[in-house]
Structures are given as structure tokens and as C-alpha cells.
C-alpha positions as CSV (number, residue, x, y, z in Angstrom):
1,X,67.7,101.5,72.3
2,X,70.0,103.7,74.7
3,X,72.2,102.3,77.4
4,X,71.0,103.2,80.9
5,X,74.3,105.2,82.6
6,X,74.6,105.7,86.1
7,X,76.5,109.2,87.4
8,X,78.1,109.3,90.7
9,X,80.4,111.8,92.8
10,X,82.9,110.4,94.8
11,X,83.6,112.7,98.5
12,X,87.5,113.5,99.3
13,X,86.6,110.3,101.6
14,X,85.8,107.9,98.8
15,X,82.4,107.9,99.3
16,X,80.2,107.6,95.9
17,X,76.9,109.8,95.8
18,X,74.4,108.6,93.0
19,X,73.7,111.8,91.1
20,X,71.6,110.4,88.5
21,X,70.5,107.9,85.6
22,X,71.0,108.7,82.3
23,X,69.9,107.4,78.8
24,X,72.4,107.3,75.9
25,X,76.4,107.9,76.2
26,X,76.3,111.1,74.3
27,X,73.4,112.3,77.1
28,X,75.7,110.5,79.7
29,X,78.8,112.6,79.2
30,X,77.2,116.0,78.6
31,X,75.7,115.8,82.0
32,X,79.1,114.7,83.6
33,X,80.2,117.8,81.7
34,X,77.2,119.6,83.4
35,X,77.5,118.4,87.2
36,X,81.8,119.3,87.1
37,X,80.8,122.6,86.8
38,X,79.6,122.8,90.0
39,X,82.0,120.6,92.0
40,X,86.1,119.9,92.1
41,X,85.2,116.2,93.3
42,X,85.8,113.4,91.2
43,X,82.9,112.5,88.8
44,X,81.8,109.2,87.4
45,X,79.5,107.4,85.1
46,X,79.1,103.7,85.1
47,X,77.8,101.3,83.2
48,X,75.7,99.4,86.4
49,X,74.7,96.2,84.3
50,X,78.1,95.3,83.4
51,X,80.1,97.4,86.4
52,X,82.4,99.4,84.0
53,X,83.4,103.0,84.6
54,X,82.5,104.7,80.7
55,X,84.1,107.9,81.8
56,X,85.8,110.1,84.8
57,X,86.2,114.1,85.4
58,X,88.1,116.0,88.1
59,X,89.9,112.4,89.1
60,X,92.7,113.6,92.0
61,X,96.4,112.4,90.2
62,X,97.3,108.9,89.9
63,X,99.8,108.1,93.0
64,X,101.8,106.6,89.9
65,X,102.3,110.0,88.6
66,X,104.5,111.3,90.9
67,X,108.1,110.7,91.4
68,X,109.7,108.9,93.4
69,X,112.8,110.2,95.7
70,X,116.1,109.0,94.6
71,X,118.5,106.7,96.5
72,X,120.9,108.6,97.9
73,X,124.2,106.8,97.6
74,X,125.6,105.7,100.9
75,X,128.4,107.5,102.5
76,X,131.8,105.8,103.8
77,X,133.2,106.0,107.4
């Protein structure tokens, strides 16, 4: 028997929007594939039963990604 998947877009303002359920992974991740063809906003599909995320597209960059501006060092008077 096929696990039920849940797929959501989250709005620029975090806001998830249940797009539809799903049976079956396989089924699961070729209708993420389908539904980012039509948006830039960040897709998801969860596992509801056991509140995992199975798989995101289109996710903005991790904050941890970017780099961080270097200590200048101080200047004597």
C-alpha cells in the first residue's frame, strides 16, 4: 500500500497553500516536478502522519549560504 503525500506551496510570506494529496513517492515527486513548472515559489511534500518534509523544489537560499563580512581590523589613533 502507497503512502499518502501531502504537496504544499509556501507564499514569499511563508504562508503554506495545500495543493494536493498524493499516493505513492514516485507519484509524489513527479507532481512536485509538475506544479514548479508553473511557479518560482518554494514547493513542498510532506509526509502529514509523521510531519516530515520527503522533498523541496524552488527553496529561496539557505541564510547559511551566504558569507559573512569580514572584521575589519581596527585602526590606531
Amino acid at each position: 500500500m502507497d503512502r499518502s503525500y501531502d504537496l504544499f506551496e509556501i507564499l514569499p510570506d511563508g504562508s503554506p497553500i495545500w495543493k494536493c494529496a498524493v499516493a505513492g513517492h514516485e507519484n509524489a515527486v513527479q507532481q512536485l516536478r509538475e506544479l514548479a513548472r508553473h511557479t518560482s515559489n518554494e514547493l513542498r511534500i510532506m509526509h502529514l502522519s509523521t510531519n516530515t518534509i520527503i522533498a523541496v523544489l524552488n527553496a529561496p537560499p539557505h541564510s547559511g549560504d551566504t558569507p559573512r563580512p569580514q572584521n575589519r581590523p581596527s585602526e590606531s589613533t
